[in-house]
MDAnalysis code that builds the backbone (N, CA, C; Angstrom):
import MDAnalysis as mda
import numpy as np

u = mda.Universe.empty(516, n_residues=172, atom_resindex=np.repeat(np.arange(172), 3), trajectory=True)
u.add_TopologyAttr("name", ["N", "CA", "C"] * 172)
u.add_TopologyAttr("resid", np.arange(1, 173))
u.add_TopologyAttr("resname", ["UNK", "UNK", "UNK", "UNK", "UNK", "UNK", "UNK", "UNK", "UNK", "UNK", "UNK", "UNK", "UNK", "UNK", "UNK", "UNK", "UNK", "UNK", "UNK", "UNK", "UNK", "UNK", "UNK", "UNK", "UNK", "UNK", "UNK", "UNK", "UNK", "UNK", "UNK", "UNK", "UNK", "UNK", "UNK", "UNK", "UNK", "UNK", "UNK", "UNK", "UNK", "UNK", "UNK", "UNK", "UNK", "UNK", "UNK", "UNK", "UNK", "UNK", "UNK", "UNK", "UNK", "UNK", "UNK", "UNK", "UNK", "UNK", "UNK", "UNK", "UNK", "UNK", "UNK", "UNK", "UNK", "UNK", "UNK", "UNK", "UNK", "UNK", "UNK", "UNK", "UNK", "UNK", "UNK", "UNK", "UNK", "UNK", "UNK", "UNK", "UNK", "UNK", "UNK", "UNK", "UNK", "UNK", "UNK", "UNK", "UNK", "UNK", "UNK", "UNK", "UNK", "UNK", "UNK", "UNK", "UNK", "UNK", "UNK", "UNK", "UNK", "UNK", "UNK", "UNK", "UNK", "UNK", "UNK", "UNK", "UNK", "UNK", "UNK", "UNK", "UNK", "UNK", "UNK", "UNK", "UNK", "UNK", "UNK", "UNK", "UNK", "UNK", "UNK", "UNK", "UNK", "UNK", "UNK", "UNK", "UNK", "UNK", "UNK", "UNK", "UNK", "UNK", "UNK", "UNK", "UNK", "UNK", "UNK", "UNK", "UNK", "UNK", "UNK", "UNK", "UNK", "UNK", "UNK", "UNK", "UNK", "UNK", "UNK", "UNK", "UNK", "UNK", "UNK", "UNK", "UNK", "UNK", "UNK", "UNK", "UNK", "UNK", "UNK", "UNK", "UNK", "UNK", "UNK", "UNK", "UNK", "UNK", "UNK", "UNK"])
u.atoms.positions = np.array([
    [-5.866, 94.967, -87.867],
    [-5.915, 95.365, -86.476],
    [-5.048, 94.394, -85.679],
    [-4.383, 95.053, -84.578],
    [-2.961, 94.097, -84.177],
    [-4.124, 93.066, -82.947],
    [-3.639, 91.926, -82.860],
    [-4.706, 91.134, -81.985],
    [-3.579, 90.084, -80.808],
    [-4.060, 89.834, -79.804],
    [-3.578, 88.807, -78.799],
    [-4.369, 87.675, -78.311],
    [-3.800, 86.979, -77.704],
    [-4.742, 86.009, -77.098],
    [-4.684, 86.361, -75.171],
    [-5.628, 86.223, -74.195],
    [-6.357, 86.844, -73.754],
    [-6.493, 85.678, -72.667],
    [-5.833, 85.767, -71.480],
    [-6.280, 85.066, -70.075],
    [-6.362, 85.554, -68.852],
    [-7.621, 85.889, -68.463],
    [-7.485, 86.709, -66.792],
    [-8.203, 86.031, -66.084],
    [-7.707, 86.049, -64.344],
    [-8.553, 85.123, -63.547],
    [-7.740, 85.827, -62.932],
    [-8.819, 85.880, -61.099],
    [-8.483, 86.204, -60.028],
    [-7.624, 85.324, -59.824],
    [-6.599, 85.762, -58.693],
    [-5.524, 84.591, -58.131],
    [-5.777, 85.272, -56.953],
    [-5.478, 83.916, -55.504],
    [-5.272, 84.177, -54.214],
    [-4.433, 84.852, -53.079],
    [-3.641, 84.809, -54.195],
    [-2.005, 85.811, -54.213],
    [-1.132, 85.827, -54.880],
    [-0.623, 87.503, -54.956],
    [0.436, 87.845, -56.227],
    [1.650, 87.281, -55.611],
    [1.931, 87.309, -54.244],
    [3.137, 87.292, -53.784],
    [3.756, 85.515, -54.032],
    [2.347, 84.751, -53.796],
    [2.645, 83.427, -53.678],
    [3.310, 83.131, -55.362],
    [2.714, 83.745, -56.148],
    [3.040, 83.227, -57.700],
    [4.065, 83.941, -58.140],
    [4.630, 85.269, -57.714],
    [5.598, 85.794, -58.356],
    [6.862, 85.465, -58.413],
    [7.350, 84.394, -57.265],
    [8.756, 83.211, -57.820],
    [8.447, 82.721, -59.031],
    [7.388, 82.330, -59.624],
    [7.037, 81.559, -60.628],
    [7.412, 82.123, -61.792],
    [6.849, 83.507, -61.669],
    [6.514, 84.569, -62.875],
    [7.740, 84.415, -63.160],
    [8.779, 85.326, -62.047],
    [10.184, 85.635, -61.969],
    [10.744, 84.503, -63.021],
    [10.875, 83.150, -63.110],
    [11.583, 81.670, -63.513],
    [11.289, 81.752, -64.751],
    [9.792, 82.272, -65.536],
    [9.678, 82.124, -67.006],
    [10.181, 84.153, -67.444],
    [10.339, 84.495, -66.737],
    [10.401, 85.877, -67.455],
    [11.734, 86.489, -67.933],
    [11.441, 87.193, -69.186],
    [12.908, 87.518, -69.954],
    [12.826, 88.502, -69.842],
    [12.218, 89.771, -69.605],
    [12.007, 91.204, -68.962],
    [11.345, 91.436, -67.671],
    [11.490, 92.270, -66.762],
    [10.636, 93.403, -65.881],
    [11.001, 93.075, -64.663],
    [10.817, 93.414, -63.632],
    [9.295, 94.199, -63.507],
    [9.837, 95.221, -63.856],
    [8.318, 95.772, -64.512],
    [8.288, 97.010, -64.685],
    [6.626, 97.577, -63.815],
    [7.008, 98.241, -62.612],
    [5.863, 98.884, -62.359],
    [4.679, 100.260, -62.654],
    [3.441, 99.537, -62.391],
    [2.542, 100.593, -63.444],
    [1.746, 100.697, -62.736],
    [1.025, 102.202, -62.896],
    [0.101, 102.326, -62.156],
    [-1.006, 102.747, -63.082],
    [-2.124, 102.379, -63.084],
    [-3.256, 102.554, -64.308],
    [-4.699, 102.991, -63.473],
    [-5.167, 104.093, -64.352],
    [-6.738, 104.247, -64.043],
    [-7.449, 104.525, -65.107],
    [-8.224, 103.552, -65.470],
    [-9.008, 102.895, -66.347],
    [-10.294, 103.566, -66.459],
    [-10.938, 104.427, -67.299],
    [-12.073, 104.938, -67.874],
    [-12.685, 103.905, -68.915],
    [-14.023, 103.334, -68.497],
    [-14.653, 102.924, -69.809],
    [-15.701, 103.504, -70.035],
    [-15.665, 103.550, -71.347],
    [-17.359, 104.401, -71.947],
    [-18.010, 103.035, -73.083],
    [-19.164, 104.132, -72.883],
    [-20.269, 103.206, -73.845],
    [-19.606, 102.536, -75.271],
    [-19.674, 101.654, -75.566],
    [-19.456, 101.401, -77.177],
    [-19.888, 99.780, -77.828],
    [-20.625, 100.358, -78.729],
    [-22.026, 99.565, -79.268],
    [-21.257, 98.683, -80.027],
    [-19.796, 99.123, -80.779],
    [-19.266, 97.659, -81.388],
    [-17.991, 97.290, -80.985],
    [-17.638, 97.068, -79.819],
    [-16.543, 96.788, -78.651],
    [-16.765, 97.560, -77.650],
    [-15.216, 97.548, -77.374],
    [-15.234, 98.491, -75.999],
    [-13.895, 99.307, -76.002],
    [-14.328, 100.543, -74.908],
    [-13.413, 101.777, -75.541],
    [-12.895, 102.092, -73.811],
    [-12.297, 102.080, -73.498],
    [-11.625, 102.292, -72.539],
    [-10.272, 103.734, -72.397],
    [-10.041, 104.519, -71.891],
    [-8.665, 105.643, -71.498],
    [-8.227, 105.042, -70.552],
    [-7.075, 104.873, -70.805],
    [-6.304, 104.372, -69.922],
    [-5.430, 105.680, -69.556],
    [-5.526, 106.115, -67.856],
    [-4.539, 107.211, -67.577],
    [-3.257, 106.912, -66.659],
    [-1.995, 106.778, -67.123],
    [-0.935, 106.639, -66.222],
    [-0.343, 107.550, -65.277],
    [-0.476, 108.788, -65.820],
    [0.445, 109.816, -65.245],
    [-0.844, 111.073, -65.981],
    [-0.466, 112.134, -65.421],
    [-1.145, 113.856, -65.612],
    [-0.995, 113.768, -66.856],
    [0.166, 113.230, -67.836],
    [0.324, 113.566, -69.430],
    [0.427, 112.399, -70.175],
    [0.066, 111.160, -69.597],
    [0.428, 110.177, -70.199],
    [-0.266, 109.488, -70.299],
    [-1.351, 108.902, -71.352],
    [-1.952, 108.110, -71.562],
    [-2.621, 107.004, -72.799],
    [-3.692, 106.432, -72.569],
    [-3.644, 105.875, -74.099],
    [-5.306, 105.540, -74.396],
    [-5.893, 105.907, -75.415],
    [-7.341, 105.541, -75.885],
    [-7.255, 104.120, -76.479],
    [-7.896, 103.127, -75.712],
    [-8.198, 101.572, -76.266],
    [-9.144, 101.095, -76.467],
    [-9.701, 100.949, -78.033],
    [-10.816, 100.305, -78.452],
    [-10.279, 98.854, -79.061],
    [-11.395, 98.123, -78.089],
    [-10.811, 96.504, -78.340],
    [-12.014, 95.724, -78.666],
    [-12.405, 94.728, -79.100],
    [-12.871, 93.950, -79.332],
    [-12.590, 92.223, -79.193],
    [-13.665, 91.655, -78.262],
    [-12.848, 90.672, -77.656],
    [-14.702, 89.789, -77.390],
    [-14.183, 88.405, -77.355],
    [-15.964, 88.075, -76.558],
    [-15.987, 88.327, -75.368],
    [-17.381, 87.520, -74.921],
    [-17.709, 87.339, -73.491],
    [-17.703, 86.144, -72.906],
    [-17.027, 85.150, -73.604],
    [-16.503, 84.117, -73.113],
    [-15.547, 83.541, -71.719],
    [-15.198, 83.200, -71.164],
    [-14.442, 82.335, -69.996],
    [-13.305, 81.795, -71.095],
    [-12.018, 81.997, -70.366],
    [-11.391, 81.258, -71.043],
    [-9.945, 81.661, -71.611],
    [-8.946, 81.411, -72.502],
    [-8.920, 82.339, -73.432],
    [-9.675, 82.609, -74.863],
    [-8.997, 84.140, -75.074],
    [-9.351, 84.763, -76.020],
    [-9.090, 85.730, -76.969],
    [-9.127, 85.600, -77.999],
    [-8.209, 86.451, -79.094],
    [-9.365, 87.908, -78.844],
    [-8.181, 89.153, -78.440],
    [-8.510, 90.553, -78.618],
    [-7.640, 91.381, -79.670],
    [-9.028, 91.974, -80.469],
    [-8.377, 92.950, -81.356],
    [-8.121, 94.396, -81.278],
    [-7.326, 95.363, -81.074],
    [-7.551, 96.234, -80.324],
    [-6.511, 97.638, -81.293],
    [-6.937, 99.052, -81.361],
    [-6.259, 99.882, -81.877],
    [-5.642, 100.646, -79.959],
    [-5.013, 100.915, -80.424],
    [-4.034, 101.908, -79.008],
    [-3.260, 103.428, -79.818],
    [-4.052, 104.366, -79.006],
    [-3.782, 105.649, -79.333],
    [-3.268, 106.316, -78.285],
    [-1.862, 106.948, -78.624],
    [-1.312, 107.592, -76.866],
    [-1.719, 108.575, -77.369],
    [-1.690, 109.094, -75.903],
    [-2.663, 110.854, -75.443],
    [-1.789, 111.699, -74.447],
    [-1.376, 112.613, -74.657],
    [-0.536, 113.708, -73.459],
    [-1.270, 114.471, -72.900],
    [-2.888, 114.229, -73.482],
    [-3.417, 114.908, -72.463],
    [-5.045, 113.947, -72.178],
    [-4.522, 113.013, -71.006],
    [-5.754, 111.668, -70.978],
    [-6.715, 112.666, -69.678],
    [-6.750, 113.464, -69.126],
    [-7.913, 114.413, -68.108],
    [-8.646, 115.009, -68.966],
    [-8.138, 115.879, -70.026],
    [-8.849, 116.481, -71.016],
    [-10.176, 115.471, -71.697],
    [-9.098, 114.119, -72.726],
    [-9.882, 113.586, -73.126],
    [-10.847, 112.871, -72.358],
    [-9.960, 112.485, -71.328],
    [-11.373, 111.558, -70.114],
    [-12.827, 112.765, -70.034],
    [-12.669, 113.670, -70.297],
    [-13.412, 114.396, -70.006],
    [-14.373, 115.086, -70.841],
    [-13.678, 115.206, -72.169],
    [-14.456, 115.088, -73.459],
    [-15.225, 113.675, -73.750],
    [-14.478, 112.990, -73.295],
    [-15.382, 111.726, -73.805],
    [-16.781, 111.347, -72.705],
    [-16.388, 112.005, -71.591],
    [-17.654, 111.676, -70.706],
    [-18.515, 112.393, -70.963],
    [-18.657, 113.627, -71.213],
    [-19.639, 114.830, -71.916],
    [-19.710, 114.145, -73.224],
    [-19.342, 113.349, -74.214],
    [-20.072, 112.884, -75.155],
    [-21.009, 111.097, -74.939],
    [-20.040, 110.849, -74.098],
    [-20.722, 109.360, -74.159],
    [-21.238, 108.538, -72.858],
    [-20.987, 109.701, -71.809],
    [-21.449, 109.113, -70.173],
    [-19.897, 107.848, -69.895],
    [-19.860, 107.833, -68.635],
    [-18.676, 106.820, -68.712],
    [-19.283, 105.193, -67.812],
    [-18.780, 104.023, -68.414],
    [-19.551, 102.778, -68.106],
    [-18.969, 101.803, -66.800],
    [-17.760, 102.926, -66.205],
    [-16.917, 102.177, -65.274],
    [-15.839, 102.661, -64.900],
    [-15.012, 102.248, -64.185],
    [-13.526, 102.714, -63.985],
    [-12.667, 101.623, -62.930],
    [-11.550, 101.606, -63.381],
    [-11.165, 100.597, -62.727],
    [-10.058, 101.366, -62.271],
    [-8.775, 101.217, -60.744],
    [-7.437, 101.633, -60.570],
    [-6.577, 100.168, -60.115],
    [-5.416, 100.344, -60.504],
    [-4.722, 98.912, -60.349],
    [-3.540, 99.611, -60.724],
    [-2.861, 98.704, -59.427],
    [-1.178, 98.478, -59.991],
    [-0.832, 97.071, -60.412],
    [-0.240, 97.780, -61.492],
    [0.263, 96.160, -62.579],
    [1.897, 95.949, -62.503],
    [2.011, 94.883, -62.174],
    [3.481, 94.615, -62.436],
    [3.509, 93.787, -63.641],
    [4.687, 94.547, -63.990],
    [4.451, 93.783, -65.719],
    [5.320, 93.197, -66.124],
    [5.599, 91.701, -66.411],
    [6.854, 90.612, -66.890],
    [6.323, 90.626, -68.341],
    [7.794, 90.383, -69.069],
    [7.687, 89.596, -70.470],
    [7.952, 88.272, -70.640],
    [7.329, 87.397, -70.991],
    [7.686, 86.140, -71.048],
    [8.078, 85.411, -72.828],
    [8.992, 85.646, -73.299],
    [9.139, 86.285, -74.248],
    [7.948, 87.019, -75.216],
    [7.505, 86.454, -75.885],
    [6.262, 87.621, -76.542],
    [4.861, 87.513, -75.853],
    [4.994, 87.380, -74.473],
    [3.646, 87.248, -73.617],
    [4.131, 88.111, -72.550],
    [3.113, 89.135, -72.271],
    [2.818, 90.151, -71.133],
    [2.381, 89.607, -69.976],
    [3.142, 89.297, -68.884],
    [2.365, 88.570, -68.004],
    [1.829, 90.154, -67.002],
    [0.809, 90.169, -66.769],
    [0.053, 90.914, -65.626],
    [-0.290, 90.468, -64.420],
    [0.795, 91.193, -63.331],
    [0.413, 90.785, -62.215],
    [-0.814, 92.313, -61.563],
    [-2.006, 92.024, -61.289],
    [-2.710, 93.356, -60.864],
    [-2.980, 92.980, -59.535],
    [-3.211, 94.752, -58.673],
    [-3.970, 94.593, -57.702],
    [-4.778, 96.104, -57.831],
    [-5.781, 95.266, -57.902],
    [-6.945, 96.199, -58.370],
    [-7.709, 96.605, -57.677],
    [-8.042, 97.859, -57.268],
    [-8.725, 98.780, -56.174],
    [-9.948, 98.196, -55.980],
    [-10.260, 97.509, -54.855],
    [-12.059, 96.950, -54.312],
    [-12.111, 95.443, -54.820],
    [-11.074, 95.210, -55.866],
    [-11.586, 94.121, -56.971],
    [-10.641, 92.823, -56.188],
    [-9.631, 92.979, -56.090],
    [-8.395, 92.038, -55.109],
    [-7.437, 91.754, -56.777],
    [-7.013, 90.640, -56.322],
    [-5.410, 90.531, -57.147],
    [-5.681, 89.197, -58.660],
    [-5.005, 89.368, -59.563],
    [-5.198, 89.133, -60.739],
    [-4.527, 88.563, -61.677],
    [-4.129, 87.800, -62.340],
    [-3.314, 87.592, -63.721],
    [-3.910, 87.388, -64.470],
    [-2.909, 88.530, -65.846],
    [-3.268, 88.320, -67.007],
    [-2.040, 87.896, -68.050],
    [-2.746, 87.174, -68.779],
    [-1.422, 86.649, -69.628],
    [-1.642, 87.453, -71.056],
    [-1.151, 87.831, -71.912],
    [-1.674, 88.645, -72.961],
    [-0.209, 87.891, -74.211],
    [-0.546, 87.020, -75.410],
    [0.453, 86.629, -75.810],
    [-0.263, 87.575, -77.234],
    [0.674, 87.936, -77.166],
    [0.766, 88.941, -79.037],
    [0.270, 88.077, -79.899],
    [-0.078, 88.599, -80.808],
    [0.398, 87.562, -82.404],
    [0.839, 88.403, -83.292],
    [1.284, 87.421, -84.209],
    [1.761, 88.107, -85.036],
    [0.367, 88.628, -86.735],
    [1.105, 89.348, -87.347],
    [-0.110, 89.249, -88.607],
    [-0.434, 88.097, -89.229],
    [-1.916, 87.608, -89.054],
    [-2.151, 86.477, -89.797],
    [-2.098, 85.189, -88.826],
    [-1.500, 85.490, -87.698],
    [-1.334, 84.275, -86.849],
    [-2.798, 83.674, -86.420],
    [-2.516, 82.362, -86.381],
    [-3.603, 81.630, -85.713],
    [-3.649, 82.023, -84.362],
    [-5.159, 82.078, -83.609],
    [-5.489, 82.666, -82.643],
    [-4.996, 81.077, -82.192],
    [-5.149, 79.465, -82.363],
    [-4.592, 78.614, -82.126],
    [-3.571, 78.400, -81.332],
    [-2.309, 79.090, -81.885],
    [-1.077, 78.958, -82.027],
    [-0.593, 79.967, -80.639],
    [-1.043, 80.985, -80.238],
    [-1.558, 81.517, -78.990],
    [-1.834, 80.991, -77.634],
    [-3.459, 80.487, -78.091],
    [-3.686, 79.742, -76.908],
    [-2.694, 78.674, -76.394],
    [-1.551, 77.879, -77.035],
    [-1.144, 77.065, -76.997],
    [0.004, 77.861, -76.270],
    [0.765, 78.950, -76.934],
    [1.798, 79.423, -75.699],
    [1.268, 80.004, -74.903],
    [0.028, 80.286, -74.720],
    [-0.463, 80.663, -73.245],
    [-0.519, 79.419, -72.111],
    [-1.213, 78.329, -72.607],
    [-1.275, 77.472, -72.279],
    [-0.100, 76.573, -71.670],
    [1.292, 76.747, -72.490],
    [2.370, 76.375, -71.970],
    [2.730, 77.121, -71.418],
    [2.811, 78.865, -71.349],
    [2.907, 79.262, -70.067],
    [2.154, 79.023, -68.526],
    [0.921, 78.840, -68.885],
    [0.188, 77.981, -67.563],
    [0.837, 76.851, -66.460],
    [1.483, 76.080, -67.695],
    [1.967, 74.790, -67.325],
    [3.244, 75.142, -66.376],
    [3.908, 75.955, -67.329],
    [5.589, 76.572, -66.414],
    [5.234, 77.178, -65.136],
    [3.856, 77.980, -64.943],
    [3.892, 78.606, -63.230],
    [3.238, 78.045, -62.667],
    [2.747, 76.455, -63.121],
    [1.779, 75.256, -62.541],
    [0.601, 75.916, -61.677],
    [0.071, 76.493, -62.900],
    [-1.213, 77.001, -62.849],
    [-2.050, 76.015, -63.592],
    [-3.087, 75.755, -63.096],
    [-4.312, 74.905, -63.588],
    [-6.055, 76.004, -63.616],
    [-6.326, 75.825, -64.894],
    [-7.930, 76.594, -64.698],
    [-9.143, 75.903, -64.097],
    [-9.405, 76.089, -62.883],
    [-10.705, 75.899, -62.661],
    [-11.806, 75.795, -63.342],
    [-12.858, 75.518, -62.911],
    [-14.356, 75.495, -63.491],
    [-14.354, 77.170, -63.508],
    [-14.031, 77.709, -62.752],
    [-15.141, 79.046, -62.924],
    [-13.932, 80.047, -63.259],
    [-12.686, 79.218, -63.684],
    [-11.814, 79.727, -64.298],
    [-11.018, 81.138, -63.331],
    [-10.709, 80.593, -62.333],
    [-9.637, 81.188, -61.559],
    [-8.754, 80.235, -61.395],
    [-7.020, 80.994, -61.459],
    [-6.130, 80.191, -61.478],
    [-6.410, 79.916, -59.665],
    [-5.336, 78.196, -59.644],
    [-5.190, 78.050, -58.542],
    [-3.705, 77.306, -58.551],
    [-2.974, 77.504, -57.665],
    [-1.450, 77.150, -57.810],
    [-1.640, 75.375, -57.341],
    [-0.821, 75.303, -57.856],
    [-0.147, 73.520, -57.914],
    [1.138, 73.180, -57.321],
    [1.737, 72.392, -56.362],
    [2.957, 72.603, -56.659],
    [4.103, 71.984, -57.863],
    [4.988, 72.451, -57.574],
    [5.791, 71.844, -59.323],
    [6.501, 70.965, -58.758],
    [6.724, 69.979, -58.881],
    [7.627, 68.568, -58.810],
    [9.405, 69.569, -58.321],
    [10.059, 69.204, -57.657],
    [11.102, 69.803, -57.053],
    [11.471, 71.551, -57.260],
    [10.314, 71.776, -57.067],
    [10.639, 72.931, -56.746],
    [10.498, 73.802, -55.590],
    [11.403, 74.450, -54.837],
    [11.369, 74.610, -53.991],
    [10.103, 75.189, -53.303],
    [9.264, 75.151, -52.121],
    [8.442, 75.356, -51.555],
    [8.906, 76.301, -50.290],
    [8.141, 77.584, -50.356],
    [8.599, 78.639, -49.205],
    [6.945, 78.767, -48.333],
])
């Protein structure tokens, strides 16, 4: 099962951090707009993700409930028809949530940075670094972690980023 390592925390603003993002990123933006179905599921969690009327994707992941980061294991199934299935799956399993957010999405080379702003919820980053097969979940946290360092982000106690400034860098 393909797996990543796993960092989200509210931030105070997307706008304030996205010079930052911009400085480590080797792709995007690419903008997205997502509405998030979750249903019941007794050994992870199963989420539809709907982008568009025909475009979507079924995600069962498995991940803890920890603070922090965290290695997620997850299968991803695209769907051309995510209303249908959102809808089969609620007539079988009741649905446990829903989330809507626009994500702006950087690559930092093999890390997804997520910038969200999420409907009711406020604004977000997620860092999502791949691995490879067999990789240490270790080896992860550590380029997540050095990505932290590059947008002089520091984790709190209750684990929301909070910006720092960076030694000569310009301040707007």
């Amino acid at each position: 099962m393909p797996s990543n390592i796993e960092i989200k925390a509210r931030i105070e603003s997307i706008d304030a951090l996205l010079p930052r993002v911009r400085s480590i990123a080797t792709s995007g933006p690419e903008e997205i707009f997502q509405d998030d179905t979750f249903f019941p599921c007794p050994s992870g969690r199963l989420k539809l993700r709907m982008f568009s009327e025909d475009a979507g994707e079924l995600i069962f992941y498995q991940r803890t409930d920890s603070a922090g980061p965290k290695q997620s294991r997850y299968i991803l199934t695209h769907t051309s028809e995510p209303a249908a299935l959102r809808e089969t799956l609620t007539q079988a399993y009741g649905t446990a949530g829903r989330v809507r957010k626009h994500r702006t999405l950087y690559l930092a080379g093999r890390t997804r940075v997520h910038l969200d702003r999420v409907d009711g919820l406020g604004e977000f980053l997620e860092l999502e670094v791949v691995l490879a097969d067999g990789e240490a979940p270790e080896t992860g946290i550590a380029v997540a972690n050095e990505l932290l360092a590059a947008l002089g982000i520091t984790l709190s106690f209750s684990f929301t980023f909070a910006l720092r400034p960076i030694p000569g860098a310009c301040q707007h």
